[in-house]
C-alpha positions as CSV (number, residue, x, y, z in Angstrom):
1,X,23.6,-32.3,18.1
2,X,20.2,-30.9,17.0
3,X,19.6,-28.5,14.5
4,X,16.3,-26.5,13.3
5,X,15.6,-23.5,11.3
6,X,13.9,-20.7,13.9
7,X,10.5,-19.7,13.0
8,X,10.2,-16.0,12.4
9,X,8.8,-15.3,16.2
10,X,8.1,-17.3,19.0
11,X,9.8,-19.7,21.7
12,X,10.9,-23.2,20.4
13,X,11.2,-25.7,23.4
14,X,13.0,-29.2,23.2
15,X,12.0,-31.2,25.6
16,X,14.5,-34.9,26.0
17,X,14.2,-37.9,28.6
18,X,15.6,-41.1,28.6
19,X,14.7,-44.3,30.7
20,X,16.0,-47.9,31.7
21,X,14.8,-51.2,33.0
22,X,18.1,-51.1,35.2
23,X,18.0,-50.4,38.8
24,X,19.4,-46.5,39.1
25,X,19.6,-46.9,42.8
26,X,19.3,-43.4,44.5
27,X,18.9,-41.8,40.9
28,X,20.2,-38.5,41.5
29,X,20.3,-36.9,38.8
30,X,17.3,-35.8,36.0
31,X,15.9,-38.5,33.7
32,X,14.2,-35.6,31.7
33,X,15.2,-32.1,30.7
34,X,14.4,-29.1,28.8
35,X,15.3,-26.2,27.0
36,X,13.4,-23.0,25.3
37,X,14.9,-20.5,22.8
38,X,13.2,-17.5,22.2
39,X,13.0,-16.3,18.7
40,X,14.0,-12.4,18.2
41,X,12.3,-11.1,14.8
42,X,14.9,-10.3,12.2
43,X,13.9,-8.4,9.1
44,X,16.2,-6.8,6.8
45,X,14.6,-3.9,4.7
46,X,16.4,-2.1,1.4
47,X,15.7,0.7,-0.5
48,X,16.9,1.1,-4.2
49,X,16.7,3.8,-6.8
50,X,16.3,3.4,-10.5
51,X,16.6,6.5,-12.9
52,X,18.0,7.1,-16.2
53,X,21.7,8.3,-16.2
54,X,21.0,11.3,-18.9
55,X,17.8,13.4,-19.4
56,X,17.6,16.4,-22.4
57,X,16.2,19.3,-20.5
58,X,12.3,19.7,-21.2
59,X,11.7,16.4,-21.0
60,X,9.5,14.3,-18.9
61,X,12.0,12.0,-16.2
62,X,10.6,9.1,-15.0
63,X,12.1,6.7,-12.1
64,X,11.1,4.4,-9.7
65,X,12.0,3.6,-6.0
66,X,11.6,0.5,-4.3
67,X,11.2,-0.3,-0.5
68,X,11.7,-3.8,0.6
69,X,11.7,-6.0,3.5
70,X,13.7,-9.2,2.7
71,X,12.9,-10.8,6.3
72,X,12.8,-13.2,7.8
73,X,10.2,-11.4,10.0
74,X,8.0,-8.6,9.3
75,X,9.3,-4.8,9.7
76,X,7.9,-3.0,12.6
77,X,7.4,0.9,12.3
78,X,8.8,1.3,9.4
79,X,10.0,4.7,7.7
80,X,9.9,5.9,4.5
81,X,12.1,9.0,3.6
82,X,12.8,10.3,-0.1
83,X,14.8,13.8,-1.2
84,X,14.4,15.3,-4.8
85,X,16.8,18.4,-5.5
86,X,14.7,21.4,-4.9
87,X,12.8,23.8,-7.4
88,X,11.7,21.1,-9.9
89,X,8.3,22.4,-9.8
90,X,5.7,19.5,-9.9
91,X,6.7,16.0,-9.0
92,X,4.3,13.1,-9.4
93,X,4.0,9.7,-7.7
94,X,2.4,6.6,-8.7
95,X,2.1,3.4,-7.1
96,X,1.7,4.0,-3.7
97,X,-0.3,1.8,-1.4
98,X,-3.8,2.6,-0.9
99,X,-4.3,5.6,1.1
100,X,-1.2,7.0,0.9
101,X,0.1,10.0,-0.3
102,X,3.4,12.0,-1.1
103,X,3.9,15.7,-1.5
104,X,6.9,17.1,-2.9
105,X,8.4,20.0,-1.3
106,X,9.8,22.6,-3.7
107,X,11.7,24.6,-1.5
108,X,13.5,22.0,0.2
109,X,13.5,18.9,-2.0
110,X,11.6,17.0,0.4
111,X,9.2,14.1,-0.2
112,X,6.1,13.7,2.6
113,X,4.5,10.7,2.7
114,X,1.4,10.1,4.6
115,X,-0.6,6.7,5.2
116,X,2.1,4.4,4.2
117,X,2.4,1.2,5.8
118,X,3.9,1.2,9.4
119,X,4.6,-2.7,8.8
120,X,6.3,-4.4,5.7
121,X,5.9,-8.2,5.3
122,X,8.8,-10.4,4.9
123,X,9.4,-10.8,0.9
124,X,7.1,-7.5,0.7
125,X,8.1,-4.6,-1.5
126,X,6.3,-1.1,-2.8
127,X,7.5,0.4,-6.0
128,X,6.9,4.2,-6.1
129,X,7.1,5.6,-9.6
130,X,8.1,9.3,-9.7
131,X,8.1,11.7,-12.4
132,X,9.3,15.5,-13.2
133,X,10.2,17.9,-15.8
134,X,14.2,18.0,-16.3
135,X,15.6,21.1,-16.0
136,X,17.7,22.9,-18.3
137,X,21.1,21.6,-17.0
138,X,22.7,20.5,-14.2
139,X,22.3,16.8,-12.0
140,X,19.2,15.9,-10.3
141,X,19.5,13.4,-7.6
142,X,16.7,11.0,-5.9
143,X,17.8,10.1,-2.2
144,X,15.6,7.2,-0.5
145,X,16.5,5.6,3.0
146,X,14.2,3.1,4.8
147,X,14.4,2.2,9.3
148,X,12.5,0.0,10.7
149,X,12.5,-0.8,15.1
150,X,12.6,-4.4,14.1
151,X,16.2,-5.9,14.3
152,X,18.2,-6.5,11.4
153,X,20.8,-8.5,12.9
154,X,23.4,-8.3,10.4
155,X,21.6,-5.8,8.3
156,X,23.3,-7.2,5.0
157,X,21.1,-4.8,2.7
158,X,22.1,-1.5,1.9
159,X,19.5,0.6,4.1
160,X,20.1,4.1,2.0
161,X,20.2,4.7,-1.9
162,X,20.8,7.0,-4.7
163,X,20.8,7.8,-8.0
164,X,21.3,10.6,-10.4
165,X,20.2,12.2,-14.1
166,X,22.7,14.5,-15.8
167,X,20.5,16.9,-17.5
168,X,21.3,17.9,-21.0
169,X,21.5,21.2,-22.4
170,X,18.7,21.4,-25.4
171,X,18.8,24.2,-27.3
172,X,16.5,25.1,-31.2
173,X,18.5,28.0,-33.0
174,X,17.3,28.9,-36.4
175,X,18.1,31.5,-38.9
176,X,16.4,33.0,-41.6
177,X,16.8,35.0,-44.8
178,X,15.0,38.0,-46.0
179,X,16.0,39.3,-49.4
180,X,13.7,40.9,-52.3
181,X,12.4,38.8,-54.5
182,X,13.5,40.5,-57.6
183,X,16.0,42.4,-58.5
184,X,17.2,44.8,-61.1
């Protein structure tokens, strides 16, 4: 038997032959042979979603989503989607890879991104931080998927996540008192 771990592209050949110092007579069959695998990329790219479970309304939300490629081969035209609910006003992004950009749409809840790699590298990741203003109640959920055309054979990482604040409800009553300072 022969074993060997496949490179991430390419064609591994194995060549064999074998010899003697004894007469083989008419010799018919091969004294050498050989066999070529080709190697098939293979990538397997995640997403995830990290944001805090609760938010009081007013405040500032931060969170974070992550696009990987855990290999073994690099990702080929690669896709990056993210969803916001709509109507949170203003949504910033940091940490994305030079030249790119993302727009949040407020109608729809869409994210566009533009100039974002079209390969990821095996053991490569981008980290995209996102913030907003939480709204005065309700849940606000961040949606992320990632596709790439390379094969991901078994695909063993979850290509699609989630995750969700619960906003809430802040309120500042008050009271107050108005009497006379004196009185007869």
């Amino acid at each position: 038997g022969l074993s060997y771990t496949a490179p991430a592209s390419g064609l591994v050949t194995v060549d064999s032959s074998i010899g003697t110092t004894t007469s083989q007579g008419p010799n018919t069959l091969p004294d050498t042979a050989t066999g070529t695998t080709a190697i098939s990329a293979l990538a397997d790219v995640t997403t995830s979603v990290s944001v805090p479970p609760t938010a009081a309304a007013g405040a500032t939300v931060n969170g974070t989503v992550t696009y990987s490629n855990n290999g073994p081969s690099a990702a080929a035209n690669v896709t990056y989607i993210m969803a916001l609910e709509p109507g949170l006003g203003a949504v910033t992004f940091t940490g994305l890879p030079g030249g790119a950009t993302a727009s949040y749409d407020n109608a729809t809840g869409n994210v566009t991104f533009t100039g974002m790699p079209a390969s990821l590298g095996s053991g490569a990741s981008i980290h995209i931080g996102l913030s907003y203003t939480a709204p005065g109640s309700g849940l606000v959920t961040v949606d992320s998927t990632i596709g790439t055309s390379t094969s991901q054979g078994p695909n063993a990482l979850p290509d699609s996540a989630s995750g969700t604040t619960a906003m809430s409800p802040l309120a500042d009553v008050t009271t107050s008192v108005s009497v006379p300072p004196t009185a007869a």
